[in-house]
Biopython code that builds the backbone (N, CA, C, O; Angstrom):
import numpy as np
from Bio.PDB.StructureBuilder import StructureBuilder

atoms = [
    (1, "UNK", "N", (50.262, -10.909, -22.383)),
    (1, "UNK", "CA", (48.925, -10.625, -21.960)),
    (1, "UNK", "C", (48.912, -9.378, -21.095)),
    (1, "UNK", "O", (49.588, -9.206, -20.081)),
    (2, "UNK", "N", (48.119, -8.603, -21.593)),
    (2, "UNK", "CA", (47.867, -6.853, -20.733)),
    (2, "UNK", "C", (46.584, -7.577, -20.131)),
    (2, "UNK", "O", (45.775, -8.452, -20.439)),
    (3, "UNK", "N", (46.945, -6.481, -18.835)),
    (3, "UNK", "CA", (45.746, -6.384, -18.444)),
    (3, "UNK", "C", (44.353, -5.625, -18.679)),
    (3, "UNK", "O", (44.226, -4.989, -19.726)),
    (4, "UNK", "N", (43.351, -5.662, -17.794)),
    (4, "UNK", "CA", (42.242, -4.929, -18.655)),
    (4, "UNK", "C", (42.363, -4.026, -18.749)),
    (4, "UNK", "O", (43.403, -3.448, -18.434)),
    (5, "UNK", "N", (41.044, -3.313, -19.374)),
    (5, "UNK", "CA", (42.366, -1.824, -20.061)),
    (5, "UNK", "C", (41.747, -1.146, -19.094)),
    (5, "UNK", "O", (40.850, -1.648, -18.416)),
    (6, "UNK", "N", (42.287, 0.363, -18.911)),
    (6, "UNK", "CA", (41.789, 1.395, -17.670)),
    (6, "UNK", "C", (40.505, 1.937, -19.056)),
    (6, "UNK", "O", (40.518, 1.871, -20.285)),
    (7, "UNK", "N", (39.695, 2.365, -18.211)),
    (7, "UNK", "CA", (38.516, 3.156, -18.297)),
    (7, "UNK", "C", (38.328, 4.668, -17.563)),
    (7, "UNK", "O", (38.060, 4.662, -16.361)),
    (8, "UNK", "N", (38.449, 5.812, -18.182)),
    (8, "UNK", "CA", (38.205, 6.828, -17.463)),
    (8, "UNK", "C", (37.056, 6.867, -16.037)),
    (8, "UNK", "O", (35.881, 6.795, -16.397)),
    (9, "UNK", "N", (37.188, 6.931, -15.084)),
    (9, "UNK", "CA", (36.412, 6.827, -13.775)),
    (9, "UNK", "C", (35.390, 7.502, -14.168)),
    (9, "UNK", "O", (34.397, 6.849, -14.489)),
    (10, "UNK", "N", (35.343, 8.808, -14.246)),
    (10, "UNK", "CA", (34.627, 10.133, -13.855)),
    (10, "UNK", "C", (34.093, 10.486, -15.644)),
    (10, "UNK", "O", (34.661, 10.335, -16.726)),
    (11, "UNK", "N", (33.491, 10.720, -15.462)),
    (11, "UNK", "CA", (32.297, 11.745, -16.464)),
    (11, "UNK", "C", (32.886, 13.057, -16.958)),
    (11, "UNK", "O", (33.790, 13.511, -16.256)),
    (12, "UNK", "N", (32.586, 13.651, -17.889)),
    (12, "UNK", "CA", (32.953, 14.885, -18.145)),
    (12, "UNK", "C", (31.600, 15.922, -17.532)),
    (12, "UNK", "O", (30.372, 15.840, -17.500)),
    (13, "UNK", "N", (32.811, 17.057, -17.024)),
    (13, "UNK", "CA", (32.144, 17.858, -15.845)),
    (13, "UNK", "C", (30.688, 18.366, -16.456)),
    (13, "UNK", "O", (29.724, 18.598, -15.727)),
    (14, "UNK", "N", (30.668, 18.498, -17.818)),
    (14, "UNK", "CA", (28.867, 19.256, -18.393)),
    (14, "UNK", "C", (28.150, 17.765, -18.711)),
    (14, "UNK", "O", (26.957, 17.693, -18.419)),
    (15, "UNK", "N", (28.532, 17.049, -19.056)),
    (15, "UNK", "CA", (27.436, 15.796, -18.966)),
    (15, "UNK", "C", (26.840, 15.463, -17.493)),
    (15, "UNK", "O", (25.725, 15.076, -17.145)),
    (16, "UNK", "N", (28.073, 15.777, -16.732)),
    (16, "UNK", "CA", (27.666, 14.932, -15.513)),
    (16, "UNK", "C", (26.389, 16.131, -14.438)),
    (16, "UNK", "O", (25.617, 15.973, -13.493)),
    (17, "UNK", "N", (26.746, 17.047, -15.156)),
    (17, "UNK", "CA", (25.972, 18.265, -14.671)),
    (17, "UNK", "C", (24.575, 18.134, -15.653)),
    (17, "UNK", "O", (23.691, 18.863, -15.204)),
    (18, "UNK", "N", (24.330, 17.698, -16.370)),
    (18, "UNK", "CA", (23.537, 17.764, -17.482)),
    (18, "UNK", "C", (22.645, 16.456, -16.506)),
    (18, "UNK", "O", (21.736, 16.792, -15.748)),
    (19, "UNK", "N", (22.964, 15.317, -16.627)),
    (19, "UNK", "CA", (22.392, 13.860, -15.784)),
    (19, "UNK", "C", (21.893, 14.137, -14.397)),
    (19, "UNK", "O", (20.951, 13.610, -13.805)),
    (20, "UNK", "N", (22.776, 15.133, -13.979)),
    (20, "UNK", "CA", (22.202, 15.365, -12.342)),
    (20, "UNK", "C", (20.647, 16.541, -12.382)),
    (20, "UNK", "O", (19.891, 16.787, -11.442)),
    (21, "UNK", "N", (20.593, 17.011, -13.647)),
    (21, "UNK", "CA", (19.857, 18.371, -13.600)),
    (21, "UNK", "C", (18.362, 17.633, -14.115)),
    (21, "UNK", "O", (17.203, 17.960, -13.859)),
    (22, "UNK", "N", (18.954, 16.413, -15.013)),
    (22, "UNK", "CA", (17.574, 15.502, -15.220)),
    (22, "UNK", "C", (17.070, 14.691, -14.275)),
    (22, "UNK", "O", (15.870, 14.431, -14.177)),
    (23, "UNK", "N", (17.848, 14.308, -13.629)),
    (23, "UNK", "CA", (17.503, 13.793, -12.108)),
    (23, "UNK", "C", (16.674, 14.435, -11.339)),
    (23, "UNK", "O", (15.690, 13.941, -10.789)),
    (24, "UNK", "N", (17.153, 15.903, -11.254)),
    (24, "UNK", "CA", (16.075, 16.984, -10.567)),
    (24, "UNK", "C", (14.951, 17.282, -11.092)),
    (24, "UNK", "O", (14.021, 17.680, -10.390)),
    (25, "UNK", "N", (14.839, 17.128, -12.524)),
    (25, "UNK", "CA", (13.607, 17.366, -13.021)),
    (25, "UNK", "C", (12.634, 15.968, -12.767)),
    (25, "UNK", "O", (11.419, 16.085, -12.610)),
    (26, "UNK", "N", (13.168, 14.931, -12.750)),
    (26, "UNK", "CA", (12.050, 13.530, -12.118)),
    (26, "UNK", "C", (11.814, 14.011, -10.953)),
    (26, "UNK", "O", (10.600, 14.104, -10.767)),
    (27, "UNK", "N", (12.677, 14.495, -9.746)),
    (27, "UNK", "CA", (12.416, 14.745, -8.043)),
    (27, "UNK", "C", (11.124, 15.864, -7.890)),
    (27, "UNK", "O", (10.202, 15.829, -7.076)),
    (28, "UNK", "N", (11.420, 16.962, -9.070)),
    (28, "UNK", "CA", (10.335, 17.557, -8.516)),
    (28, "UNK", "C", (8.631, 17.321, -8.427)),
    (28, "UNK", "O", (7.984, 17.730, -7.463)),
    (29, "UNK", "N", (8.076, 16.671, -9.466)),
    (29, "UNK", "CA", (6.812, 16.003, -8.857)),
    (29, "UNK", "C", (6.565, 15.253, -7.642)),
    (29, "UNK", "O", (5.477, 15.051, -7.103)),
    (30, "UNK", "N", (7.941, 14.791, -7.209)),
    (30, "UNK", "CA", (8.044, 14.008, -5.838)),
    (30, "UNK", "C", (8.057, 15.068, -4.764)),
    (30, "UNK", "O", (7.204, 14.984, -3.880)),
    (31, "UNK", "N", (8.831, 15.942, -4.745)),
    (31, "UNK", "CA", (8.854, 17.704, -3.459)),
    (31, "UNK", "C", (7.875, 18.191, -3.697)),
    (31, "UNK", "O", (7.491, 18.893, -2.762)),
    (32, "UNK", "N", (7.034, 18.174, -4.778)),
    (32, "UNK", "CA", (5.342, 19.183, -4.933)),
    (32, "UNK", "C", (4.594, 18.040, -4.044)),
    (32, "UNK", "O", (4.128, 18.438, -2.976)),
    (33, "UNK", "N", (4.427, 16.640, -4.371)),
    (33, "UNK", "CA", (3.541, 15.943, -3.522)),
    (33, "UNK", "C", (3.866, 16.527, -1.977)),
    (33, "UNK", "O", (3.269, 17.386, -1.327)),
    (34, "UNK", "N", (5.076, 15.703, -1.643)),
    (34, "UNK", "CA", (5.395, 16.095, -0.437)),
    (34, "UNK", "C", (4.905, 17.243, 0.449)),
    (34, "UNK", "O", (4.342, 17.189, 1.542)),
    (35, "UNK", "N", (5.285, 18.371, -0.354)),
    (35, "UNK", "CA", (4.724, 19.908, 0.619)),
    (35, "UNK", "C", (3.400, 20.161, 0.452)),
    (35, "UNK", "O", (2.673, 20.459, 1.400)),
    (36, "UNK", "N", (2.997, 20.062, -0.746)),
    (36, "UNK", "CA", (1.064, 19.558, -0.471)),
    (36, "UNK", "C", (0.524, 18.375, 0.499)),
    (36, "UNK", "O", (-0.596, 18.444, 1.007)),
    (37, "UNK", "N", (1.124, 17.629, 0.649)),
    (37, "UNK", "CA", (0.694, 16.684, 2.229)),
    (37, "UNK", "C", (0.875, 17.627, 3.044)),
    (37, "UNK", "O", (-0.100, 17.940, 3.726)),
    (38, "UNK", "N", (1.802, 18.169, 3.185)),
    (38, "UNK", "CA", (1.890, 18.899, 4.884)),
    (38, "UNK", "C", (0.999, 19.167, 5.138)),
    (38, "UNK", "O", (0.512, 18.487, 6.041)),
    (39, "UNK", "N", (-0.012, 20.492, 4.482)),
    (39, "UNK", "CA", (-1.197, 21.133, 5.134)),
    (39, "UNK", "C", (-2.083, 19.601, 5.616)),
    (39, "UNK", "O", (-2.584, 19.625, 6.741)),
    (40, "UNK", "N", (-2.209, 18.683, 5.016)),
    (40, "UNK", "CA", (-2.959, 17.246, 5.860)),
    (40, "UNK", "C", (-2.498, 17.227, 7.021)),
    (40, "UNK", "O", (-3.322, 17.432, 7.912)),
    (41, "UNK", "N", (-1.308, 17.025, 7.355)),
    (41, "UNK", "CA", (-0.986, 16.571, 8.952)),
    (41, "UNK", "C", (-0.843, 17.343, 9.744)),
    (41, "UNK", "O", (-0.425, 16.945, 10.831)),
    (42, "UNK", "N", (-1.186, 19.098, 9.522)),
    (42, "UNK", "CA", (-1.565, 19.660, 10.279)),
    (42, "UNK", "C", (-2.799, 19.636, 11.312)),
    (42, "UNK", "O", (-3.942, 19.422, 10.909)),
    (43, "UNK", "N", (-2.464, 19.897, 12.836)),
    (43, "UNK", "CA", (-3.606, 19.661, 13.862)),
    (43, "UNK", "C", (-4.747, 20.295, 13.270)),
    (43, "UNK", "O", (-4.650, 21.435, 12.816)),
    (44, "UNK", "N", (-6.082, 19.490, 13.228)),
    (44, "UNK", "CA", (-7.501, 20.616, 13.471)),
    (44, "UNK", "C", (-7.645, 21.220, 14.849)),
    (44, "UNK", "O", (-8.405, 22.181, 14.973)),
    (45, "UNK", "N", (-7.045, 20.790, 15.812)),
    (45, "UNK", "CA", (-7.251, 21.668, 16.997)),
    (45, "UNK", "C", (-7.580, 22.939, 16.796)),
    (45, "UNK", "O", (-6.942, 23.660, 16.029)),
    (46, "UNK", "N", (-8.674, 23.357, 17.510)),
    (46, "UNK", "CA", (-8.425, 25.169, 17.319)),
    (46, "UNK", "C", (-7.101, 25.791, 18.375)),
    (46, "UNK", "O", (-6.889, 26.998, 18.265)),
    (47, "UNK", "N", (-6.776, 25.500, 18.746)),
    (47, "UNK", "CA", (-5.288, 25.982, 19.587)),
    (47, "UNK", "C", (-4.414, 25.838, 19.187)),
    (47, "UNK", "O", (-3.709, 24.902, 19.563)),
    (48, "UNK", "N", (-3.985, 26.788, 18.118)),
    (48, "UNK", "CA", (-2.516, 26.796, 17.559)),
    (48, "UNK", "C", (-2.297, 26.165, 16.254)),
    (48, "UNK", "O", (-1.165, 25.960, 15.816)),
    (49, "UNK", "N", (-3.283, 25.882, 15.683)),
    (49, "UNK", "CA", (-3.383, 25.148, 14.326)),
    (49, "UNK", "C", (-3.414, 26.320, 13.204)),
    (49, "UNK", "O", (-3.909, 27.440, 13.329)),
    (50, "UNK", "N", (-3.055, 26.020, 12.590)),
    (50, "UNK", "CA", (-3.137, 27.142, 10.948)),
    (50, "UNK", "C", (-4.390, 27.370, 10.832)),
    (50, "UNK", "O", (-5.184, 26.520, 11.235)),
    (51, "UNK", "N", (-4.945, 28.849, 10.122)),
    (51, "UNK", "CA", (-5.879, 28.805, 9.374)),
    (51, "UNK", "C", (-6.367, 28.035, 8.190)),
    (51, "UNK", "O", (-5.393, 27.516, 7.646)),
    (52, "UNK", "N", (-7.392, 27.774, 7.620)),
    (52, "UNK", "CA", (-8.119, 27.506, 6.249)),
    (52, "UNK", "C", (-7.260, 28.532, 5.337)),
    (52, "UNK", "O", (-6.631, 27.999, 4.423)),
    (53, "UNK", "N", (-7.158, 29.895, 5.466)),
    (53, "UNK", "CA", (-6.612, 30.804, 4.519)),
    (53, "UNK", "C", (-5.325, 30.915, 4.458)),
    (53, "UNK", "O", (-4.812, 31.528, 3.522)),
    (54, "UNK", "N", (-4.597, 30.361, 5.413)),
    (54, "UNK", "CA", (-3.111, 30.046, 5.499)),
    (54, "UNK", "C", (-2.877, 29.169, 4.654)),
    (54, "UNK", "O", (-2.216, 29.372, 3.636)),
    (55, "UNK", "N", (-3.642, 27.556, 5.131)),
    (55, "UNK", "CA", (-3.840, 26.356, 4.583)),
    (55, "UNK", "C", (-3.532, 26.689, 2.621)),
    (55, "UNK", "O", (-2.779, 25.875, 2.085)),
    (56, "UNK", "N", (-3.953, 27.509, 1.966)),
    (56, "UNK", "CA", (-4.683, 27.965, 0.927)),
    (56, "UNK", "C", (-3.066, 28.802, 0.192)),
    (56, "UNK", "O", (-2.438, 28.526, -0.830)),
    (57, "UNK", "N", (-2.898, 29.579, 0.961)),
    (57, "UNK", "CA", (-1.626, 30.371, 0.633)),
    (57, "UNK", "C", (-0.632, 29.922, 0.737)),
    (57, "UNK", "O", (0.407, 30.242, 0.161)),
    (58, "UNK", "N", (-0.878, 28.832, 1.754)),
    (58, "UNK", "CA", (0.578, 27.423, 1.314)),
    (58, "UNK", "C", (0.631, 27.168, -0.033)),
    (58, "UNK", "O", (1.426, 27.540, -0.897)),
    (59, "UNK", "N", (-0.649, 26.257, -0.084)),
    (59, "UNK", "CA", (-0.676, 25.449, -1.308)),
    (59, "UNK", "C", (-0.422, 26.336, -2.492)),
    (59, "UNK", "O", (0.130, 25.710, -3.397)),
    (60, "UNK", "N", (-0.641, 27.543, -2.757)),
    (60, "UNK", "CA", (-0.135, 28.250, -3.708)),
    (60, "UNK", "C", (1.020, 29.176, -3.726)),
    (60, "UNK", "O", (1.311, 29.868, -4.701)),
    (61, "UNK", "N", (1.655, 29.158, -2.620)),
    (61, "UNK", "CA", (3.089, 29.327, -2.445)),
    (61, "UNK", "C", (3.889, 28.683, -2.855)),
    (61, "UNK", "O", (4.973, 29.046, -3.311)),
    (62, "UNK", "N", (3.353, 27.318, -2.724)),
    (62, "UNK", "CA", (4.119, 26.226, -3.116)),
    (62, "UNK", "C", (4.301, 25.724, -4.070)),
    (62, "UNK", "O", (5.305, 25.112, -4.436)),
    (63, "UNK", "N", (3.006, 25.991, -4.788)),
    (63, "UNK", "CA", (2.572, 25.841, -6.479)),
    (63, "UNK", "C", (3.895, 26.914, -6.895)),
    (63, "UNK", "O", (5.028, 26.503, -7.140)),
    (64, "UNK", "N", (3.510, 28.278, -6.914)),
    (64, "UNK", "CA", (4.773, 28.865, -7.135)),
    (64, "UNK", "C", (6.080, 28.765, -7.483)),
    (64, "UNK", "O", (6.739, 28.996, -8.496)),
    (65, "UNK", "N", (6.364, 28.218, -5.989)),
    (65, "UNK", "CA", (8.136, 27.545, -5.798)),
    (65, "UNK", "C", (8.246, 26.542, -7.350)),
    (65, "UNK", "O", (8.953, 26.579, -8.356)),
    (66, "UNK", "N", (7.174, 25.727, -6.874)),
    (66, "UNK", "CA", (7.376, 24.658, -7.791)),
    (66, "UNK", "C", (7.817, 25.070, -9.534)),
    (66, "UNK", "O", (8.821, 24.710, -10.149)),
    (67, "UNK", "N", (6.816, 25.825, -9.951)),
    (67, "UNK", "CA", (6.698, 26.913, -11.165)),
    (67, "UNK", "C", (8.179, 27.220, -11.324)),
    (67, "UNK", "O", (8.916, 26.532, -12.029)),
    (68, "UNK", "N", (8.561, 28.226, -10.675)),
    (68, "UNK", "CA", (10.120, 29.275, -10.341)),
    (68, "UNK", "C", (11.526, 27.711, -10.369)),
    (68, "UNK", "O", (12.726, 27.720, -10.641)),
    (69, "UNK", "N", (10.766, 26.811, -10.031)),
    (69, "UNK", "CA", (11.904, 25.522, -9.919)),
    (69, "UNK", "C", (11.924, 24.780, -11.209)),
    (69, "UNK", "O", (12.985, 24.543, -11.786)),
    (70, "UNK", "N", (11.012, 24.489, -11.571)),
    (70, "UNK", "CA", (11.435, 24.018, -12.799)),
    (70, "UNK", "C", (11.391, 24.543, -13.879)),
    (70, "UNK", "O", (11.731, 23.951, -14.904)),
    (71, "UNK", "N", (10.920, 25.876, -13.854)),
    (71, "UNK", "CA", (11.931, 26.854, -14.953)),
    (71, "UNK", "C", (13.308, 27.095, -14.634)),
    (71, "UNK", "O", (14.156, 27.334, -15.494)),
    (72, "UNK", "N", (13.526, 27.038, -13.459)),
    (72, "UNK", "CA", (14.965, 27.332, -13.278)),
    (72, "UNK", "C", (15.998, 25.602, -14.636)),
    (72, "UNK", "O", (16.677, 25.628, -15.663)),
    (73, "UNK", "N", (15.579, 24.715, -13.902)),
    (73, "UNK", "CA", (16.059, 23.553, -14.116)),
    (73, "UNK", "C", (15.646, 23.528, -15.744)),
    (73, "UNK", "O", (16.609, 23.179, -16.426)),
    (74, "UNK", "N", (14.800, 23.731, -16.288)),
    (74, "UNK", "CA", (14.517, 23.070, -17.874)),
    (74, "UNK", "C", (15.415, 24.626, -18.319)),
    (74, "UNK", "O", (15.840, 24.561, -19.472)),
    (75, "UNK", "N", (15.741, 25.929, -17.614)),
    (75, "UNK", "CA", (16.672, 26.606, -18.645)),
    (75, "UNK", "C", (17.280, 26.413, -18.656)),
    (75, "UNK", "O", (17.926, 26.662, -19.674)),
    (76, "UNK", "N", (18.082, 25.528, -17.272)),
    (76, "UNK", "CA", (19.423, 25.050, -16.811)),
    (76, "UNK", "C", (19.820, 23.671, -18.683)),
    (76, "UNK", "O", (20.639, 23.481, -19.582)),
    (77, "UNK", "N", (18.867, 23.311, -18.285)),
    (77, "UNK", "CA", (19.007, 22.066, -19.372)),
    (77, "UNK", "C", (18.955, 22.546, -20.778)),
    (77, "UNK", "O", (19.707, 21.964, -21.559)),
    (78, "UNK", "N", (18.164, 23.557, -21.271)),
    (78, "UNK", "CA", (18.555, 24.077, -22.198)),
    (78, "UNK", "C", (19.821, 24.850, -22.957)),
    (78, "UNK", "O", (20.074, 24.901, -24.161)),
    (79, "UNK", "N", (20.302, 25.248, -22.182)),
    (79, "UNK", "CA", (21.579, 25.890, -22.165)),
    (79, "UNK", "C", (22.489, 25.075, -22.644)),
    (79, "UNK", "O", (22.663, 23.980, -22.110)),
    (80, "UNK", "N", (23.391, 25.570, -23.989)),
    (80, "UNK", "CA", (23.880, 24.463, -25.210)),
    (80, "UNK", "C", (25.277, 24.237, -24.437)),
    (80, "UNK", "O", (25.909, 25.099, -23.827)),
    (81, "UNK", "N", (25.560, 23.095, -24.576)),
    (81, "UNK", "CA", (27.070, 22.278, -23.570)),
    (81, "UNK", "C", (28.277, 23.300, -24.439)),
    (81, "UNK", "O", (28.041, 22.878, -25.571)),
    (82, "UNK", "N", (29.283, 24.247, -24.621)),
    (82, "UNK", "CA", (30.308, 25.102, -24.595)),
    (82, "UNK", "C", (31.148, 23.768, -25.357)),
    (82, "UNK", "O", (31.513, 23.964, -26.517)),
    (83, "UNK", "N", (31.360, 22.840, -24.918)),
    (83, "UNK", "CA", (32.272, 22.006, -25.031)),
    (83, "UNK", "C", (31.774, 20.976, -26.251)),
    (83, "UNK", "O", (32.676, 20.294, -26.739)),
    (84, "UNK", "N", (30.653, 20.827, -26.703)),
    (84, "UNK", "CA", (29.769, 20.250, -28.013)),
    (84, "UNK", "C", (29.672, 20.785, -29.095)),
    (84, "UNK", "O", (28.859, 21.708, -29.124)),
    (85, "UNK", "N", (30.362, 20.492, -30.313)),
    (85, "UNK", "CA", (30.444, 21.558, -31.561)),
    (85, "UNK", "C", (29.094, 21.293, -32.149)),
    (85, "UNK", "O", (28.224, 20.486, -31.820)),
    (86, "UNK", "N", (29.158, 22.349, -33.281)),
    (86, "UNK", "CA", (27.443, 22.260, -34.134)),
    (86, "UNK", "C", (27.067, 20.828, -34.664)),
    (86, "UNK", "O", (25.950, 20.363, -34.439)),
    (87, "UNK", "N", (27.991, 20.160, -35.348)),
    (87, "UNK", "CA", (27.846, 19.009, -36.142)),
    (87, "UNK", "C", (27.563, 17.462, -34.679)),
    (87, "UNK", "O", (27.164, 16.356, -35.044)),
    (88, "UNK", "N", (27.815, 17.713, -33.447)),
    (88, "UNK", "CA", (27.472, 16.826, -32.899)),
    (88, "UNK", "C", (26.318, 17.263, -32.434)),
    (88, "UNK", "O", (25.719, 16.451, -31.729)),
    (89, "UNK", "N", (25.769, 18.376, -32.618)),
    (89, "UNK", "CA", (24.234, 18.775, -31.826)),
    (89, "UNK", "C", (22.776, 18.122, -32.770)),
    (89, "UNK", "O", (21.644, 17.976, -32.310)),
    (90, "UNK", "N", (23.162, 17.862, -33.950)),
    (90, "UNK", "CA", (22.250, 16.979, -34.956)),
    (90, "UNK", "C", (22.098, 18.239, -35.658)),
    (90, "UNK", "O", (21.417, 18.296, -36.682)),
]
sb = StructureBuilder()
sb.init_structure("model")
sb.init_model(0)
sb.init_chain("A")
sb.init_seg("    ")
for serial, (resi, resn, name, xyz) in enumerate(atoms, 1):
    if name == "N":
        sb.init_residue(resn, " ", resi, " ")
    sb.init_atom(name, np.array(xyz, "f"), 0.0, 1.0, " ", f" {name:<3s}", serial, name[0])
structure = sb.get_structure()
């Protein structure tokens, strides 16, 4: 009687890069909510509080980022695995 059999631990390094990059693509609707709240919990005080037109150039700064981020990530994911021949790509 053998024992159970070993199982490779670890992932191969472009899958495991591939799983983490889809991961990031679920997070980012979660970091766009997030930095669009901020301008909310900013003070209305007039002493030291942001402008309305600041307020405004956030939110589309941020829109931005967001834009520039997940193009980064869906080219990241596009980009064909080096290590996957033609006949396993379908």
């Amino acid at each position: 009687m053998s024992g159970p059999q070993k199982t490779a631990l670890f992932l191969a390094r472009a899958s495991y890069r591939q799983r983490r990059l889809r991961d990031a693509a679920l997070l980012v609707p979660v970091l766009g909510i997030i930095l669009w709240i901020v301008p909310l919990l900013w003070s209305s005080a007039p002493d030291g509080a942001p402008s309305g037109r600041f307020a405004i150039v956030y939110i589309f700064g941020t829109w931005v980022l967001l834009i520039i981020l997940t193009g980064f990530i869906s080219g990241s994911l596009r980009r064909p695995d080096p290590t996957q021949s033609e006949d396993d790509i379908g």
